[in-house]
DODREN-811927 format. One record per residue (C-alpha): residue number from 1; residue in three letters; y, z, x. Coordinates in steps of 0.001 Angstrom, whole numbers, always signed. Example, Ala and Ser with C-alpha at 12.3 -4.5 7.8 and 13.67 -1.06 7.14 Angstrom:
BEGIN
<1,Ala,<-4500,+7800,+12300>>
<2,Ser,<-1060,+7140,+13670>>
END
This chain:
BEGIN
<1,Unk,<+0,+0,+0>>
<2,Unk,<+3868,-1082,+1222>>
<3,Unk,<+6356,+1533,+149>>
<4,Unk,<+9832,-60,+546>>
<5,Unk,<+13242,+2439,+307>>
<6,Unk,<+15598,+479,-1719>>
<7,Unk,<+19499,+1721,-2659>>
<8,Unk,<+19255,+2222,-6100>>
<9,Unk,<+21197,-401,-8241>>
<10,Unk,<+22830,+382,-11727>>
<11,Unk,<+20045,-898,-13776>>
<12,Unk,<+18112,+2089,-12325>>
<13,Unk,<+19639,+4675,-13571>>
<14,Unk,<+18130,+4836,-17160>>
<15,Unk,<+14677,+4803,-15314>>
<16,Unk,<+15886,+7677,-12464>>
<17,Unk,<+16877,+9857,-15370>>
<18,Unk,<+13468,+9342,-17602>>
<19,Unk,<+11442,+10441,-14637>>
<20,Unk,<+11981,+13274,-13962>>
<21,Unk,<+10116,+16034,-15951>>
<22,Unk,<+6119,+16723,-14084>>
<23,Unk,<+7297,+14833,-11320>>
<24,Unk,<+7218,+16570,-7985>>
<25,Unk,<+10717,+17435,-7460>>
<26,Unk,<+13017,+19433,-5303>>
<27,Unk,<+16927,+19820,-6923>>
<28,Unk,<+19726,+21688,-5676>>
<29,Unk,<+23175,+21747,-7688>>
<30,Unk,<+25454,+19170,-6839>>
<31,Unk,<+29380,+19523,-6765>>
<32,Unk,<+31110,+16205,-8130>>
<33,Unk,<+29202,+13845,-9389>>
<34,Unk,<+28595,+13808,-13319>>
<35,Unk,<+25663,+11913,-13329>>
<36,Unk,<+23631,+9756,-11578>>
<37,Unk,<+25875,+6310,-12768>>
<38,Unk,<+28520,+8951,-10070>>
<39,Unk,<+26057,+9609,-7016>>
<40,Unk,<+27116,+9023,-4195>>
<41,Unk,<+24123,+7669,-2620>>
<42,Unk,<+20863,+7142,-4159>>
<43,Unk,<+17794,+5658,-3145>>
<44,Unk,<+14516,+4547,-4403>>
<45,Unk,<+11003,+3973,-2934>>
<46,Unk,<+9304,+1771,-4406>>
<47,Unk,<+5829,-605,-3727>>
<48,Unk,<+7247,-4154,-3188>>
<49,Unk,<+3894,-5956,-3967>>
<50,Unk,<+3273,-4160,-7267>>
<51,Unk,<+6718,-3895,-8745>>
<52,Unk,<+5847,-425,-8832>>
<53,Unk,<+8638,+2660,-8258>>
<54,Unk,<+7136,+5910,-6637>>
<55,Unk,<+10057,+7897,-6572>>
<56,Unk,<+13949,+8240,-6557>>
<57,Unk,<+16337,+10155,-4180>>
<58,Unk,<+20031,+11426,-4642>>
<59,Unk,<+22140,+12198,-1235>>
<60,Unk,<+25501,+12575,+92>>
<61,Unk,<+26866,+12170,+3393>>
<62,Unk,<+28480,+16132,+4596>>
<63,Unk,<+30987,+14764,+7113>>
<64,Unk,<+32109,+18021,+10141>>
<65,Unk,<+35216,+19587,+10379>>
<66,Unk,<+36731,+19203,+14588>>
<67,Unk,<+34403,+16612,+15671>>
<68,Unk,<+30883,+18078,+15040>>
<69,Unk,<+28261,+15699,+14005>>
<70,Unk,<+27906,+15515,+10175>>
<71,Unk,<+24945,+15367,+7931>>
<72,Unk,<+22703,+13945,+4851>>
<73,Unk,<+22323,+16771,+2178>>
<74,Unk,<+19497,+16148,-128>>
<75,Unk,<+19917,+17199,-3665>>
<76,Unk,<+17102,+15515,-5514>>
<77,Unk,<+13884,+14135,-4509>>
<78,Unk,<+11155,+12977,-7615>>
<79,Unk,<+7841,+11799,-7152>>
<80,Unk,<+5651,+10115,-9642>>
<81,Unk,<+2568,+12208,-10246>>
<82,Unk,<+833,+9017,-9074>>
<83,Unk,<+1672,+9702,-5636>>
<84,Unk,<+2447,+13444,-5207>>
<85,Unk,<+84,+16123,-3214>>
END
């Protein structure tokens, strides 16, 4: 099996918020955005040959104050039950 990591598009969204519940997940709150349609960076694994998505992501970039290096911070992470441990 292929898995390809995809940014999420717009027509996504509707599928990213129906899969959610019994999917593996890990959340933590999110200042900002409203919904998904307002992440600021989402991305979605998904199995090229079959059409098939395994799971959706939603991320920001955390820049550093004075130079530092900055950082991803993960707030969501689903997997389809298909896939999970």
């Amino acid at each position: 099996m292929k898995i390809r990591v995809r940014d999420a598009h717009p027509a996504d969204v509707e599928w990213m918020s129906n899969n959610t519940a019994g999917w593996t997940v890990t959340v933590e709150k999110q200042e900002g955005a409203a919904s998904l349609a307002e992440a600021l960076h989402a991305l979605i694994a998904e199995d090229p040959d079959q059409g098939v998505r395994m799971g959706w992501l939603h991320s920001s970039l955390q820049r550093a104050a004075g130079g530092e290096p900055g950082y991803v911070r993960l707030y969501e992470l689903h997997v389809s039950p298909e896939f999970g441990p």
